[in-house]
ZALOSE-519255 format. One record per atom (N, C-alpha, C): y, x, z; residue in one letter. Coordinates in steps of 0.2 Angstrom, whole numbers, plus 5000, padded with zeros to 4 digits. Atoms other than C-alpha are relative to their C-alpha. Example, Ala and Ser with C-alpha at 12.3 -4.5 7.8 and 13.67 -1.06 7.14 Angstrom:
# ZALOSE-519255
+-------+------+------+---------+
: north : east :   up : residuo :
+-------+------+------+---------+
:  4994 : 5004 : 5000 :       A :
:  4978 : 5062 : 5039 :       A :
:  5006 : 5004 : 5000 :       A :
:  4994 : 4996 : 4999 :       S :
:  4995 : 5068 : 5036 :       S :
:  5005 : 4996 : 5003 :       S :
+-------+------+------+---------+
***
This chain:
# ZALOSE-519255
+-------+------+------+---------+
: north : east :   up : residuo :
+-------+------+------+---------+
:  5003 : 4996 : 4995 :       X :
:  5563 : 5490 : 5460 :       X :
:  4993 : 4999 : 5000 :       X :
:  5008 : 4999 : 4998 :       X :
:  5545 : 5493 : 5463 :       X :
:  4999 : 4995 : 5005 :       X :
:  5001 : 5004 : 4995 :       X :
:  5536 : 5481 : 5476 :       X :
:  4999 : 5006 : 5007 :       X :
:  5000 : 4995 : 4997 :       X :
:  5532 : 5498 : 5485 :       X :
:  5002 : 5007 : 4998 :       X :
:  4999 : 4991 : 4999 :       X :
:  5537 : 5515 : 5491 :       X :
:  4997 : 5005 : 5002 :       X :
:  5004 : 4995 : 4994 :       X :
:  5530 : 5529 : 5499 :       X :
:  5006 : 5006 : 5000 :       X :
:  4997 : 4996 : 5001 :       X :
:  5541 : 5541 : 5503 :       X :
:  5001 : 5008 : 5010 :       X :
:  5000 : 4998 : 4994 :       X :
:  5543 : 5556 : 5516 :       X :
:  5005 : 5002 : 5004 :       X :
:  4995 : 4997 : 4997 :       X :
:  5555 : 5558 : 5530 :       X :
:  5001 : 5005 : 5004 :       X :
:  4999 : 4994 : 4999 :       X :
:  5566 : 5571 : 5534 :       X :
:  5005 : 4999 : 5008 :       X :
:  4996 : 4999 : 4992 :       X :
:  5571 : 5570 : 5555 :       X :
:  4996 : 4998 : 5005 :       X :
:  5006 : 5004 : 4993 :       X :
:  5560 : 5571 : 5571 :       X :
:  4993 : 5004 : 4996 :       X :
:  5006 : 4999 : 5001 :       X :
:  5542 : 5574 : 5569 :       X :
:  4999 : 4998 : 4991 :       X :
:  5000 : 4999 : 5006 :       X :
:  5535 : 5576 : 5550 :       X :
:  4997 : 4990 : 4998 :       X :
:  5000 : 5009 : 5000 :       X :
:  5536 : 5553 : 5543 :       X :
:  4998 : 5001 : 4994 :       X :
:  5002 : 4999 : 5005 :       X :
:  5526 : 5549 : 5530 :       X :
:  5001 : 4990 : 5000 :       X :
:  4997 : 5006 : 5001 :       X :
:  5535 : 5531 : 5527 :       X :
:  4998 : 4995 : 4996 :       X :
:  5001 : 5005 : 5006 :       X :
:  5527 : 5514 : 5516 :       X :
:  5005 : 4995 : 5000 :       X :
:  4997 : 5006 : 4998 :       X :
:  5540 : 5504 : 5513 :       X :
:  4999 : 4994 : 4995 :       X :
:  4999 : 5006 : 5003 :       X :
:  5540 : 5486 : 5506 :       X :
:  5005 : 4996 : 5000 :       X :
:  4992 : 5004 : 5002 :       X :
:  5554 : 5478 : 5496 :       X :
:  4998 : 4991 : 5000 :       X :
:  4999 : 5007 : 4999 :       X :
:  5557 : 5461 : 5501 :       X :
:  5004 : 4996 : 4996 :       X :
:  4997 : 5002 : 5001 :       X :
:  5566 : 5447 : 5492 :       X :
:  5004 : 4999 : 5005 :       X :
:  4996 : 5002 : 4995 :       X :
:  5582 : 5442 : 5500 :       X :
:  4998 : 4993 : 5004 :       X :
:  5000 : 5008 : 4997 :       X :
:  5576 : 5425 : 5504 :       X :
:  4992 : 5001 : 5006 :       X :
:  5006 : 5001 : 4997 :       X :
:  5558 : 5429 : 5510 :       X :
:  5001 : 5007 : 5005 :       X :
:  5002 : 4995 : 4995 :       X :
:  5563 : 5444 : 5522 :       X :
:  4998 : 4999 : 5006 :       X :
:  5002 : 5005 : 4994 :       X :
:  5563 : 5434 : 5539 :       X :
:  4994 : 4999 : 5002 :       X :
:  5010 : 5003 : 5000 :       X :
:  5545 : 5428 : 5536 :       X :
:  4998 : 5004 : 4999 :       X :
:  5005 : 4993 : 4999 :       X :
:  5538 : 5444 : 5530 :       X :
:  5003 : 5005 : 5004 :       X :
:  5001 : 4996 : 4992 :       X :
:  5544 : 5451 : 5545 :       X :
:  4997 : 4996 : 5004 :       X :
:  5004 : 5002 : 4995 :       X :
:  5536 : 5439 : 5556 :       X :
:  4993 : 5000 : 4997 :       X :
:  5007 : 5001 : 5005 :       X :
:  5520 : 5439 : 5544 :       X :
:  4997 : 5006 : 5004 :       X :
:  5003 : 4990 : 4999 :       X :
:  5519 : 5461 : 5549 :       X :
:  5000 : 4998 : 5007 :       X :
:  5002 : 5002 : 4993 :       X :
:  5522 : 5455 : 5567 :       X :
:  4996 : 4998 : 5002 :       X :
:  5006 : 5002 : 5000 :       X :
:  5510 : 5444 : 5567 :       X :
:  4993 : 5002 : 5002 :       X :
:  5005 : 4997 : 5003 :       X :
:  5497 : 5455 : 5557 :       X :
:  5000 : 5005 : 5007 :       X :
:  5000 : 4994 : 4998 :       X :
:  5500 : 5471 : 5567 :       X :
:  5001 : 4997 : 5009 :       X :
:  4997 : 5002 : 4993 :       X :
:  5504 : 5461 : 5584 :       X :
:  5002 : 5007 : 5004 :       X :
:  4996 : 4997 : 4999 :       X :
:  5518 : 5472 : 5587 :       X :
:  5007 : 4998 : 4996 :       X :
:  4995 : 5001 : 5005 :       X :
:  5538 : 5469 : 5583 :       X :
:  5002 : 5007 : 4998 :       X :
:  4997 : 4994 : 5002 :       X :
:  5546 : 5481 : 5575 :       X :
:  5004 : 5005 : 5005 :       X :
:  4997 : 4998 : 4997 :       X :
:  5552 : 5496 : 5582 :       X :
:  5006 : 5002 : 5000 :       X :
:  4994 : 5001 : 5003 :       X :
:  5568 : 5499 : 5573 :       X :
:  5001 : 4993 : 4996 :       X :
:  4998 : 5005 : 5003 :       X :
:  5577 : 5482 : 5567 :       X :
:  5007 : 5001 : 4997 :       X :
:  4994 : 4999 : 5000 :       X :
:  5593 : 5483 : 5557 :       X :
:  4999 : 4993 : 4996 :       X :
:  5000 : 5008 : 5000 :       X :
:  5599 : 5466 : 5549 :       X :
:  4996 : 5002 : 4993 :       X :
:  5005 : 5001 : 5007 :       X :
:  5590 : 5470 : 5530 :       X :
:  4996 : 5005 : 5000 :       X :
:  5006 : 4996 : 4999 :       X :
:  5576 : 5485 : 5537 :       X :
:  4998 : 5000 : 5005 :       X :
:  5004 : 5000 : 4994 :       X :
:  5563 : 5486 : 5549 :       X :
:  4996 : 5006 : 5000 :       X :
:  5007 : 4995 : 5000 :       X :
:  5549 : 5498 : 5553 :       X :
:  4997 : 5001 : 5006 :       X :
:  5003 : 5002 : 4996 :       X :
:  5535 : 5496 : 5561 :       X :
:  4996 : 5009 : 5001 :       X :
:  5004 : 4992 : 5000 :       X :
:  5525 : 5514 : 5567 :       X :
:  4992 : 4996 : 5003 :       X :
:  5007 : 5001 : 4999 :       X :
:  5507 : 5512 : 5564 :       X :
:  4996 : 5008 : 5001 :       X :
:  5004 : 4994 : 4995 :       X :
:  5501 : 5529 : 5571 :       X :
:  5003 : 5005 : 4999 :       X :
:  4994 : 4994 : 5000 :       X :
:  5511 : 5543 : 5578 :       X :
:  4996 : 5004 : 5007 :       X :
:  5002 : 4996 : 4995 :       X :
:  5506 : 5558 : 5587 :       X :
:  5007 : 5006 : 5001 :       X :
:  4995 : 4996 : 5000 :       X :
:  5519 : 5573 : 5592 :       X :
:  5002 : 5004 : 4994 :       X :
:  4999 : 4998 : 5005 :       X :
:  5520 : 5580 : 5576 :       X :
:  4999 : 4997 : 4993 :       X :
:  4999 : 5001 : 5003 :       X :
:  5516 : 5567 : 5565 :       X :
:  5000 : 4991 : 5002 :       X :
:  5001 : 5007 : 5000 :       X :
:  5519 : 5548 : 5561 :       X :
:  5000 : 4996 : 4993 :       X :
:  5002 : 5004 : 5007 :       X :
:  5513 : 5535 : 5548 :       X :
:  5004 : 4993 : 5001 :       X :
:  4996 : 5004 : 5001 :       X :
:  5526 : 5521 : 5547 :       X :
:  5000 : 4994 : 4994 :       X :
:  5000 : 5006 : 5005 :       X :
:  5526 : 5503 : 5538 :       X :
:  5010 : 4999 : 5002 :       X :
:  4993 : 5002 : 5000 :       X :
:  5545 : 5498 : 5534 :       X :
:  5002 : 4994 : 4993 :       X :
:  4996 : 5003 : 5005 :       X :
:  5552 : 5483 : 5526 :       X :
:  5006 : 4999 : 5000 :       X :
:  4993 : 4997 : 5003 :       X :
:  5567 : 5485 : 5517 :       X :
:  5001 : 4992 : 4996 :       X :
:  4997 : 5008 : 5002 :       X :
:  5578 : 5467 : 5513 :       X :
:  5002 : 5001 : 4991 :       X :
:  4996 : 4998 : 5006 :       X :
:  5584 : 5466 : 5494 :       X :
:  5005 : 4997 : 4997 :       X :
:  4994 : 5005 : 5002 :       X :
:  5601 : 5462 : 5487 :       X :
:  4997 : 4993 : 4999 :       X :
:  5002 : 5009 : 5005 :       X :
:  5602 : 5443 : 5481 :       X :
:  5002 : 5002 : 4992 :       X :
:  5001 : 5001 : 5007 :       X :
:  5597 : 5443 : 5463 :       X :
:  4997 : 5006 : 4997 :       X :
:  4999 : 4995 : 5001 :       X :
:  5590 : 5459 : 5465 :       X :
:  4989 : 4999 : 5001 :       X :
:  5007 : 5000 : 5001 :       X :
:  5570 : 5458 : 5462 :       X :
:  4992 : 5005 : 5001 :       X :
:  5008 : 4992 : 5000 :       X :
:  5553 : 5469 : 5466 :       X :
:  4997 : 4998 : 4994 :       X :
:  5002 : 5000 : 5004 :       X :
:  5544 : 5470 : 5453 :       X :
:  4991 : 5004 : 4997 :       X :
:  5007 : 4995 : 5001 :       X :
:  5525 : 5477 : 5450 :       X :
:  4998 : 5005 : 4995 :       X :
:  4999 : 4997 : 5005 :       X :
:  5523 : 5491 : 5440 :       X :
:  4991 : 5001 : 4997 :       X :
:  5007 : 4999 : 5004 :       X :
:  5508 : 5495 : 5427 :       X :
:  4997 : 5006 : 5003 :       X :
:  5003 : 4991 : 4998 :       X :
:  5505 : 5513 : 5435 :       X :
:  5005 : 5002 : 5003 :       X :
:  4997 : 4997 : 4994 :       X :
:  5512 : 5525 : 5449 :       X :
:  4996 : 5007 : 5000 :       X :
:  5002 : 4994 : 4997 :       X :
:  5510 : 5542 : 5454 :       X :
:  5003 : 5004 : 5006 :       X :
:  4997 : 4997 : 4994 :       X :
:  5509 : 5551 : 5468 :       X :
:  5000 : 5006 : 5001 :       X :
:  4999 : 4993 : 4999 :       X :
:  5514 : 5569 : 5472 :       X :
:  4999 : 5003 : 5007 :       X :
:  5000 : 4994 : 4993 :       X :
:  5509 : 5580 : 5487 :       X :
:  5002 : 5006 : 5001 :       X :
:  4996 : 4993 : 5001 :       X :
:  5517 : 5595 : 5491 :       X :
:  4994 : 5003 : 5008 :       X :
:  5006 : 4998 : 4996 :       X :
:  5502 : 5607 : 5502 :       X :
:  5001 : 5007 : 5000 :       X :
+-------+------+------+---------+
***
């Protein structure tokens, strides 16, 4: 897997979602780390995803979400990415 995502959701006002894959071991800490950073906890917690909403107006919001990963199951950096807009 990627070390990130971008991806856009579909429900409620139009979510334009960055998520960060976390190891299994280090998820707990890079949730308190975002906490920290953002002094705000998250506003959805489930036991291996979070999401924090870094700016929301009534028809749109921009969202950080850490997503936990299998054990044995690794992020990994890619050499290049693209991004696709739809306009």
């Amino acid at each position: 897997l990627p070390v990130w995502g971008i991806r856009r959701v579909h429900c409620g006002p139009e979510i334009l979602r960055v998520t960060l894959y976390c190891s299994f071991d280090n998820y707990e800490d890079a949730v308190r780390l975002y906490e920290m950073i953002l002094q705000k906890e998250a506003t959805m917690q489930k036991s291996s995803f979070c999401v924090f909403v870094l700016y929301a107006t009534q028809i749109i919001a921009v969202q950080l979400c850490l997503k936990q990963l299998p054990i044995g199951v690794a992020a990994e950096p890619k050499e290049s990415s693209a991004l696709q807009f739809k306009v």
